[in-house]
KEMARKOL-562340 format. One record per residue (C-alpha): x, y, z; residue in three letters; residue number from 1. Coordinates in steps of 0.02 Angstrom, whole numbers, plus 32768, in hexadecimal, padded with zeros to 4 digits. Layout:
<recs>
+------+------+------+------+-----+
|    u |    v |    w | code | pos |
+------+------+------+------+-----+
|    X |    Y |    Z |  ALA | NUM |
...
+------+------+------+------+-----+
</recs>
This chain:
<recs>
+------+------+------+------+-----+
|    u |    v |    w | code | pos |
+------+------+------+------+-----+
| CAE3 | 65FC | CB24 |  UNK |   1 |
| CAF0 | 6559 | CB79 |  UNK |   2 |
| CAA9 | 656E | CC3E |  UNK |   3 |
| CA88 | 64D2 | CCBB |  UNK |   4 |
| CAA4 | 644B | CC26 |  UNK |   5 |
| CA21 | 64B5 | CBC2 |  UNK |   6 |
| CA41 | 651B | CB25 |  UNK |   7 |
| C9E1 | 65C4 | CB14 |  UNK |   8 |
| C96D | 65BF | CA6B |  UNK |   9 |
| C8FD | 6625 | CA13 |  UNK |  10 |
| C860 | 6631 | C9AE |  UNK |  11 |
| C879 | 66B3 | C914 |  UNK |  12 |
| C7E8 | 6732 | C903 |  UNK |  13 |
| C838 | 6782 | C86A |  UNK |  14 |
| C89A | 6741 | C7B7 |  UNK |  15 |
| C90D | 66CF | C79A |  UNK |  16 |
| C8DC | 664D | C813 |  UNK |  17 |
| C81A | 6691 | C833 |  UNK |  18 |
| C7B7 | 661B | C8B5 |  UNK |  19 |
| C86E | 65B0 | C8B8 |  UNK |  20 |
| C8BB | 657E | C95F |  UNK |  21 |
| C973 | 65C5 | C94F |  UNK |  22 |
| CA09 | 65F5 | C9A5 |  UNK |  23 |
| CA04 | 66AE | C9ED |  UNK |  24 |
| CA6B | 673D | C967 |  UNK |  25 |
| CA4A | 67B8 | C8EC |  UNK |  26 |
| CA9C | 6845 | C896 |  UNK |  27 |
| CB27 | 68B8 | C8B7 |  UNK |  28 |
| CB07 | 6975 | C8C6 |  UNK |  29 |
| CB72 | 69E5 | C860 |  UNK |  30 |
| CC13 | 6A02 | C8CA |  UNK |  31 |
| CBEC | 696A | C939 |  UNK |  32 |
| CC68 | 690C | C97E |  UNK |  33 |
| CC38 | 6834 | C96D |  UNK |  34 |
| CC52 | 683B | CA3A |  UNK |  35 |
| CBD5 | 68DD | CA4A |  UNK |  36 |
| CB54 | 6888 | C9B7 |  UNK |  37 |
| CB55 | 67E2 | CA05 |  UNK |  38 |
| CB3B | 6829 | CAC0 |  UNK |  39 |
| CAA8 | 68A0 | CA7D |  UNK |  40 |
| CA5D | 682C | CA17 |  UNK |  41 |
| CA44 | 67B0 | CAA6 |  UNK |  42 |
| CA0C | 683B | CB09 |  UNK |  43 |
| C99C | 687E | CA84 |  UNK |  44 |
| C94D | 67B3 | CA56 |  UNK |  45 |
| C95B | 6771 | CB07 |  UNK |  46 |
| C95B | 6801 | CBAD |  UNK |  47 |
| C9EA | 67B7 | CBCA |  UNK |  48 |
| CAB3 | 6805 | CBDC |  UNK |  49 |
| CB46 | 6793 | CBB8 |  UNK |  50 |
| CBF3 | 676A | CBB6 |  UNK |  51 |
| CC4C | 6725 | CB1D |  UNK |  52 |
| CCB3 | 668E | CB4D |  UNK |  53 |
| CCE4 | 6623 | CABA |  UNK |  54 |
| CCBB | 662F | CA02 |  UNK |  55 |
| CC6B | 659B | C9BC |  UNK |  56 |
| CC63 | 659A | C8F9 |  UNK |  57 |
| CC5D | 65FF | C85F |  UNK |  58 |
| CBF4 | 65DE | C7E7 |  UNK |  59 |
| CB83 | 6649 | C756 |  UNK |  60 |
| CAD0 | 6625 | C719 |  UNK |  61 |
| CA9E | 663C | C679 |  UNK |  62 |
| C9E2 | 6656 | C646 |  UNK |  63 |
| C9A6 | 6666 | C590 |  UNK |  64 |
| C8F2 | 666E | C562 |  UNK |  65 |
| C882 | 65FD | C4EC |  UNK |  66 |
| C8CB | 6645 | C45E |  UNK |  67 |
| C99C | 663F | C485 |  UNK |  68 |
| C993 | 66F2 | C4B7 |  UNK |  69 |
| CA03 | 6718 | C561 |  UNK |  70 |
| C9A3 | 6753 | C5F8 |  UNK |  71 |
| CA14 | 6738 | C677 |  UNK |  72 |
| CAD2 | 6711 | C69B |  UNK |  73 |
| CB1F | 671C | C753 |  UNK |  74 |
| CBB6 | 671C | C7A1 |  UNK |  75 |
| CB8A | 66CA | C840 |  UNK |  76 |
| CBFE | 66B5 | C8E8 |  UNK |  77 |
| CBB8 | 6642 | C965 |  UNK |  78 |
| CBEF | 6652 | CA2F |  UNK |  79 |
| CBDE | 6605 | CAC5 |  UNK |  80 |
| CB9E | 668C | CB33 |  UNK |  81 |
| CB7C | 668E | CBF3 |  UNK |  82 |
| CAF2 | 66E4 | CC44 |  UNK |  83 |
| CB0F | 6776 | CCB3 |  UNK |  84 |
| CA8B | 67C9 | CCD6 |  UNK |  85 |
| C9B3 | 67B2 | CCB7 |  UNK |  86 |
| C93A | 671F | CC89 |  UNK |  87 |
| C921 | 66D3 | CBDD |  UNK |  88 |
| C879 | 6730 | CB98 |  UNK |  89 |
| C83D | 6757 | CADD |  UNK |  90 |
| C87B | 6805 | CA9D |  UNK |  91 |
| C88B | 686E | CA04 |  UNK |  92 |
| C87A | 67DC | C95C |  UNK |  93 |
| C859 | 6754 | C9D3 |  UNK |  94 |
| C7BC | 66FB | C9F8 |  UNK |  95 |
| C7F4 | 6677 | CA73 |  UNK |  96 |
| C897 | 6644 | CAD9 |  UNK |  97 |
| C8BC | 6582 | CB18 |  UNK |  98 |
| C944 | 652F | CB8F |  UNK |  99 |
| C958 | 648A | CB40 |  UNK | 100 |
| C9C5 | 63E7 | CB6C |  UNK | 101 |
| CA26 | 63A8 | CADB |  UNK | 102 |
| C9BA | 6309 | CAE4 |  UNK | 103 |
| C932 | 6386 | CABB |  UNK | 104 |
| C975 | 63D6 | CA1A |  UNK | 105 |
| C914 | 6370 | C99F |  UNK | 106 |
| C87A | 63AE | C9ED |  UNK | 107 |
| C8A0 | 6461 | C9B8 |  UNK | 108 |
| C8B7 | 641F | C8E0 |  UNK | 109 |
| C963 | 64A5 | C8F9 |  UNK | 110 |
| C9A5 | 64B3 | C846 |  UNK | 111 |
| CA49 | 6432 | C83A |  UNK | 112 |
| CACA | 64BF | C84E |  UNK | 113 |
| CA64 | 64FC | C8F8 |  UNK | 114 |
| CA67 | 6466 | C92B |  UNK | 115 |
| CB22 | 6443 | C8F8 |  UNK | 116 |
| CB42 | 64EB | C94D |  UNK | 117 |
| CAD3 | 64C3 | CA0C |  UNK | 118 |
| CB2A | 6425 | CA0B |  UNK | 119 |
| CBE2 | 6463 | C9E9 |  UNK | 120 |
| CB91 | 64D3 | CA75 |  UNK | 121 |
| CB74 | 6456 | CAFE |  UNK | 122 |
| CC21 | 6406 | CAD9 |  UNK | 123 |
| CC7C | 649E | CB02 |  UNK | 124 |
| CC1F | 64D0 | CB90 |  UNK | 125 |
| CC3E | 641D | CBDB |  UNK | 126 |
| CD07 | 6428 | CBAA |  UNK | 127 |
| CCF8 | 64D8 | CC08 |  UNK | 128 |
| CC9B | 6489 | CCA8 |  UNK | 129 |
| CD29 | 63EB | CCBA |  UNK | 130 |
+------+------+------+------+-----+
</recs>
């Protein structure tokens, strides 16, 4: 979500990611659609409701343990949401919640796909403002 020049971040409280600065997501419920999992889980990480406007990548993330073993694989679907309703506050597996600039990404040590991803982010949402 991309607000005022600022994109919406968060602080993970729970695995993958734990005590990582991130982009707000998570998992699909069983029956989900991606529109009603992306809306809930922004509700769910951040109090607040949005509107889907464009999608901004696919991607998946693979995680393997010391030994080779698989721990996690994701299918993830990035959007550029707009706000609708409430004010950016910690919820469910989050620990923290930041507007930043995108001079201010580095600050935040965003894996290199978030930060692909917020930056792809900010593009569109200055394409959608022209």
């Amino acid at each position: 979500m991309v607000r005022d020049e600022r994109a919406l971040l968060i602080r993970r409280g729970s695995a993958p990611l734990k005590g990582e600065w991130s982009i707000p997501g998570g998992m699909l419920e069983l029956g989900e659609t991606i529109l009603e999992g992306v809306q809930r889980e922004l509700l769910e990480e951040t109090a607040i409701e949005v509107r889907l406007l464009d999608l901004i990548e696919v991607f998946e993330r693979v995680t393997r343990d010391e030994a080779g073993k698989l721990k996690y694989h994701f299918v993830i679907l990035d959007y550029l949401c707009e706000a609708v309703r409430g004010e950016a506050q910690a919820g469910s597996d989050v620990t923290d919640v930041a507007w930043v600039r995108e001079s201010e990404l580095n600050d935040y040590s965003l894996t290199p796909t978030a930060t692909r991803v917020v930056q792809k982010a900010f593009e569109i949402a200055r394409r959608r403002t022209i």
